[in-house]
N, C-alpha and C positions, 0 to 999 in steps of 0.2 A: 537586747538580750546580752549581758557580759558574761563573758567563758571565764577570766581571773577572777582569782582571790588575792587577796591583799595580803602583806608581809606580813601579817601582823596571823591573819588566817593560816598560812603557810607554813608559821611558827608552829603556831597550833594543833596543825595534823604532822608535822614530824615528832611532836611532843609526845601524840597521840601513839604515833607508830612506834618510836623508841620503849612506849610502855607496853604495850603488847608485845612487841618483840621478847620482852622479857619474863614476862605474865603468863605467855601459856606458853605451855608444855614444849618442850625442846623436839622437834618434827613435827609440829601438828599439824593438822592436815594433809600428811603428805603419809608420814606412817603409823601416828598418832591419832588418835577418835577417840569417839565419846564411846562410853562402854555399851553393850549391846542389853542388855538389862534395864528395863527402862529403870526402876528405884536408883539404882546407879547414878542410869545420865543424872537424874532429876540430884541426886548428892553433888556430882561433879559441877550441873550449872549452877547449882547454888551457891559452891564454894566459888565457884568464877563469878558469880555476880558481887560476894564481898569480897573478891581481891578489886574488883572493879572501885567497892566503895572505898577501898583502906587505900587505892592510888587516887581518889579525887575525882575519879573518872564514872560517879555514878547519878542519874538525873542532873545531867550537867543543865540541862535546860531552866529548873526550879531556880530561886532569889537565893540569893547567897546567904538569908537570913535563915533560911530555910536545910539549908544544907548543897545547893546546889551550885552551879559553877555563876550564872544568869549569861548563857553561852546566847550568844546570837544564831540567827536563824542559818544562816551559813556556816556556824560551826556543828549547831545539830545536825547539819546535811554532811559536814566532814566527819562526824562523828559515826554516821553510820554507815559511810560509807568505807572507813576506814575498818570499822567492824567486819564488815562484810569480805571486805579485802584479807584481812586478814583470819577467815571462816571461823573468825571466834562463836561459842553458843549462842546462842537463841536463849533470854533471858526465859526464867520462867515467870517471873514474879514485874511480865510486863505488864499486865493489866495494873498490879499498885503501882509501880513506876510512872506510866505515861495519862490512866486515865483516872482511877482512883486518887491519889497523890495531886493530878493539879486541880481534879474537884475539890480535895478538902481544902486547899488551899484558894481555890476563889471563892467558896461557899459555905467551908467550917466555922467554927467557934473557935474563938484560941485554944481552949480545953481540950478540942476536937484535931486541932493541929498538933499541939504538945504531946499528944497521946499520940497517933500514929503516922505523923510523918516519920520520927526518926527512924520508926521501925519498918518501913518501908524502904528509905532510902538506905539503909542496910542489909534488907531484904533478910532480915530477921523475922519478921512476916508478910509471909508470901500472899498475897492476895488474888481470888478469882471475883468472874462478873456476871451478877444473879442478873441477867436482862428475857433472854428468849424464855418463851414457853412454849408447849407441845402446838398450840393453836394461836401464837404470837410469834413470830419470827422477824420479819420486817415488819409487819404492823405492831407496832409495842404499845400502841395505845389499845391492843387489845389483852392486856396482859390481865389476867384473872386471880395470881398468888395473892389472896388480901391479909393484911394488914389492921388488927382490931386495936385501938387505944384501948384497954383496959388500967387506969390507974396509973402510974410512972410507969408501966412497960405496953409495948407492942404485943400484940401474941399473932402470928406467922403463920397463916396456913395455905401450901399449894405448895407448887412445882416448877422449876427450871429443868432447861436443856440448853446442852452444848457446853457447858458450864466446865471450861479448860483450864487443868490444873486441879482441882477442885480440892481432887485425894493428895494435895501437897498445900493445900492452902487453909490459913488460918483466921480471914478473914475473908467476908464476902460483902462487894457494893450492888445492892440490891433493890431492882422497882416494885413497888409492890402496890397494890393500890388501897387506897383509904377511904374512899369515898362513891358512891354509885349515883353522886346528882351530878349535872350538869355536863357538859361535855367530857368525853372520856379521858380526855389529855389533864383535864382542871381535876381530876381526884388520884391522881398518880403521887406517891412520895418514896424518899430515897432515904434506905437505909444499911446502915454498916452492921451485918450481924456476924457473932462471931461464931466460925464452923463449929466450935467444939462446944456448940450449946444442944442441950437434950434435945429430942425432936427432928434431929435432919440426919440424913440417909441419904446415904450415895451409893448409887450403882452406875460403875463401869458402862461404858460405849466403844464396844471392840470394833475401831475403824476399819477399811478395808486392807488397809498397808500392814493390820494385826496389831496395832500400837494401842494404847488406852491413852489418850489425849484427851478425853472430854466424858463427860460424864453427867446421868439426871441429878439432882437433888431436889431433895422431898423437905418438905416443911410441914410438922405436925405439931400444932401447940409450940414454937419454938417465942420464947420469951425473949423480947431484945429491951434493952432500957430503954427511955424517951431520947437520952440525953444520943443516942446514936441516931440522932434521926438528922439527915443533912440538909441545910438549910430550913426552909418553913413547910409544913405539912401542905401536902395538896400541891406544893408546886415541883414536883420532881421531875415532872417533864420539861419546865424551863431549865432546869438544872442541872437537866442530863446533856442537852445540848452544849453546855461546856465539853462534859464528857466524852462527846464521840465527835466534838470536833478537835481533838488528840489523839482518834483515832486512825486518819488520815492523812498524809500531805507529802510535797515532796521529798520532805526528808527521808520518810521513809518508804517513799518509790525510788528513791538514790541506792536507798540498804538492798534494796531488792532484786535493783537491775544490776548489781556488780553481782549476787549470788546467782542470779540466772546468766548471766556471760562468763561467769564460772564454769556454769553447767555444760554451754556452751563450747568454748572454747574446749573442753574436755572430751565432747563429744569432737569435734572436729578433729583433734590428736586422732581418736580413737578410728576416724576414716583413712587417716591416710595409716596406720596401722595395718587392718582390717583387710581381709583380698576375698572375691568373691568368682570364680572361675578362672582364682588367677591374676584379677585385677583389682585394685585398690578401689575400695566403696567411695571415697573420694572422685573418682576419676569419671564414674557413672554421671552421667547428664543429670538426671532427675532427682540424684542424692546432693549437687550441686546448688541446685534450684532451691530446695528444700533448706539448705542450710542459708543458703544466700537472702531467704524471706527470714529467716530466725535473725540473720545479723542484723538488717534493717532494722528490724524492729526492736529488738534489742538496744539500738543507740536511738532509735524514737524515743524510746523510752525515756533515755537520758535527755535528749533534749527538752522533752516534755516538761521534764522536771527542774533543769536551770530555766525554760523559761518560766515555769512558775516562780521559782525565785528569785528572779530577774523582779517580775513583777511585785512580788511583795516588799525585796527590799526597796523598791520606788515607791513604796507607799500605799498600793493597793488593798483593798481587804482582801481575805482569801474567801473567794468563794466555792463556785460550784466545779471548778475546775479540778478541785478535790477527786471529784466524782469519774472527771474525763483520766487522770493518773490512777485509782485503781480498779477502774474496768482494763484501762490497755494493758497496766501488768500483768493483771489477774490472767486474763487470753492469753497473753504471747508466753505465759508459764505455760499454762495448760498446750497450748499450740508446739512449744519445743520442745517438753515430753512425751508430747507423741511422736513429732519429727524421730527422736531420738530411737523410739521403737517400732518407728518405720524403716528408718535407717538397720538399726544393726541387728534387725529381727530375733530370728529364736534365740539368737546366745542372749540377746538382753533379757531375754523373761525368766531366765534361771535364777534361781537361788543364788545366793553370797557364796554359800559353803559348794556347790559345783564348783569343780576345777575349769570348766568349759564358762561358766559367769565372766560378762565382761563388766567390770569395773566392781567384783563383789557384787552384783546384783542391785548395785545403786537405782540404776534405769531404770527398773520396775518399783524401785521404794518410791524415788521421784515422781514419776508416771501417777502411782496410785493416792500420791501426796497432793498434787499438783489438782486435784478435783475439788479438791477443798477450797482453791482459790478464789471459784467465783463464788464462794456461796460466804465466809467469815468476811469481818471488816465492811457489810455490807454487799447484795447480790449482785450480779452484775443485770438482772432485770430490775433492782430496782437505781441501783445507779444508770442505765437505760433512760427510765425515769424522768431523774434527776435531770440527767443531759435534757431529754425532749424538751420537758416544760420550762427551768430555771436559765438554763444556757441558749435554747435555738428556739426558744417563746412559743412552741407548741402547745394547744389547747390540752386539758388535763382529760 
């Protein structure tokens, strides 16, 4: 397992950090934020994702032919970890970026690249991901929205859920199925429809934290051309698996454990802060304990993840270990937002706008954000799973 990075790596997150530095906003994070209005945020990250493009600094992982930097795997992991470090946004227009974007590229047409990478990698448009259905979630081979060849176009009829971004996005990478013979994975195909075609309907998903993040879409008669059809018909389910395995990996459990030791380290201020009879929440034995399980785990986390990439850059495939990094984030998020509203009880569950809210009310956005963990990116019962059978050879 090596801890270094090479000069040449070391170059390249001070490269990284000197451009943020400069990039966002003068305070941020500290008196600076995203606007409270979610249309807002969603203008602000947008612009931040093309100041990202217009510095060089955008799908640094894609082929240079392509627009991208062709960054090595260690520098994807400096890259988002340097992100994270420095609380810049939450891209929106990640699904084209990390899963849309390197499927068309291992599996498009030149046509099919010309036409929307660059808009991607601009995030000129923004793209979401037609995968779940009402009665398909982690089973995707049960997906029902079909897909009828009539003549050069597709005609689209059914239903997604979860489908994040949706009401900002201009294009959607979509399973759909074509076929009812043979096994149900051999009649799946993948296609690129574009949102602003007749036929599709979107209605809002008001999370619990009150945000609109995700949303159904309806497909009724929606006409998509042949030529949007990704790779060869019937084989979407081989070719999804590009897809969702950019879904995962250490790189971005690196992004993730610096935003929760973020979180962390924040909340730990806020104990030796904080007096409860007089005495600092800090000082209590059991508030100790509690944070003392969050730190460990917290830097499992980290190691977790250079040994995975210990092991890759030796040459390993990446496997199912995938599966072992976002089960223990996904937990120990969820696990130190509660910590957190165990810890500094009623003041935490107040509103932002209370003058008695400790941190704005963050605790509780966090807290109620944090439930979402295990269920996107994968559940953590069925990465469970994963672990049982593929990893520790338990019978299926």
């Amino acid at each position: 397992m090596d801890f270094n990075y090479t000069p040449a790596e070391e170059q390249f997150r001070m490269e990284l950090r000197a451009f943020l530095a400069k990039a966002l906003p003068e305070g941020w994070g500290e008196t600076v934020f995203l606007p409270e209005d979610e249309d807002e945020q969603a203008i602000f990250r947008l612009d931040w994702e093309r100041k990202l493009y217009e510095g060089g600094w955008s799908c640094i992982g894609w082929p240079k032919e392509y627009g991208g930097r062709d960054a090595t795997l260690s520098e994807r992991a400096i890259f988002a970890e340097e992100l994270a470090r420095a609380r810049a946004p939450e891209l929106i227009n990640i699904i084209g970026q990390n899963l849309a974007g390197h499927t068309i590229i291992h599996h498009g047409t030149p046509e099919q690249k010309a036409r929307f990478l660059p808009g991607i990698i601009s995030s000129r448009e923004v793209w979401c991901q037609g995968f779940s259905e009402p009665n398909a979630g982690s089973d995707l081979a049960s997906i029902k929205t079909r897909a009828e060849l009539k003549g050069d176009k597709f005609i689209v009829n059914g239903q997604k859920i979860w489908t994040s971004y949706a009401q900002h996005s201009q294009w959607c990478l979509a399973l759909v199925r074509t076929s009812n013979e043979g096994p149900r994975h051999k009649g799946i195909s993948l296609l690129l429809i574009d949102m602003r075609s007749p036929g599709i309907t979107l209605r809002p998903l008001r999370q619990i934290s009150g945000e609109n993040e995700f949303n159904e879409t309806f497909f009724d008669d929606v006409e998509v051309p042949v030529e949007n059809l990704l790779g060869p018909i019937n084989e979407g389910w081989r070719i999804t698996m590009t897809t969702l395995s950019y879904e995962r990996g250490p790189e971005d459990a690196l992004g993730r454990q610096v935003r929760i030791k973020q979180e962390l380290d924040t909340l730990i201020a806020k104990t030796t802060e904080l007096r409860n009879d007089g005495k600092r929440l800090i000082d209590d034995p059991l508030v100790r304990q509690k944070l003392g399980r969050s730190i460990a785990e917290v830097e499992i986390i980290r190691l977790n993840c250079l040994r995975a990439l210990s092991r890759y850059l030796a040459g390993e495939d990446r496997g199912s270990d995938a599966s072992i990094l976002k089960l223990f984030w996904s937990e120990v998020g969820v696990r130190m937002s509660e910590t957190a509203m165990d810890v500094l009880g009623p003041l935490a569950t107040l509103n932002g706008d209370d003058p008695l809210a400790v941190g704005s009310g963050r605790w509780l956005t966090s807290w109620l954000q944090s439930k979402a963990f295990t269920i996107y990116a994968g559940s953590s019962e069925i990465q469970r799973n994963i672990i049982g059978e593929r990893v520790l050879g338990l019978p299926r």
